[in-house]
N, C-alpha and C positions, 0 to 999 in steps of 0.2 A: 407677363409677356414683355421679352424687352424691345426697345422702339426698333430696334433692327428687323423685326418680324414681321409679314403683312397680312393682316387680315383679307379674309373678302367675303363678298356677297355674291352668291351665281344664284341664276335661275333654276329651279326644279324641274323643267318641262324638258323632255329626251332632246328635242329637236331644237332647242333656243339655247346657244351658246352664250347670251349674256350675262359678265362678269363685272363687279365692280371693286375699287376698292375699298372696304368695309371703313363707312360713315356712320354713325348713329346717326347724326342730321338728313343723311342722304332719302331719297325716295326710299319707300321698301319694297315698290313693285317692279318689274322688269318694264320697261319703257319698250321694248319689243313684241311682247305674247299678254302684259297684263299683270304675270303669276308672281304672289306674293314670291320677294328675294331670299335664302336661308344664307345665314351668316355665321348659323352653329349647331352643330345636330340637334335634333328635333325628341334625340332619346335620352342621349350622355352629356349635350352643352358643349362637347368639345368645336373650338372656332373652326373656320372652314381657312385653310391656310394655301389656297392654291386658287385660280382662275379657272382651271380647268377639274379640278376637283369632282368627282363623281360618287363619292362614298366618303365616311368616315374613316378617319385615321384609326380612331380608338375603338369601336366598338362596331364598325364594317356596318352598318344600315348605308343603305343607297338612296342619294342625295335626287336622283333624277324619276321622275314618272314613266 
């Protein structure tokens, strides 16, 4: 990945729009709802490359409950 690229962390919960920018040090909960943060699909590992992010890039599984 080159450094030009950003990571991130969002929430899984439909209703909680919180985003971060992907920290391995950072919390991994959402300081909002609670709900553990995803920073990479959960099926194919691909990073989650957007804030607003709703699904995978690569293999379309939905990020959100």
């Amino acid at each position: 990945m080159s450094e030009d690229t950003q990571r991130w962390s969002v929430c899984p919960v439909e209703d909680c729009e919180y985003a971060q920018e992907y920290d391995p040090a950072a919390a991994a909960f959402c300081p909002d709802c609670g709900m553990e943060l995803i920073s990479e699909c959960p099926s194919c590992r691909k990073p989650v490359m957007s804030a607003d992010q709703i699904s995978c890039s690569g293999c379309g599984m939905a990020f959100k409950e």
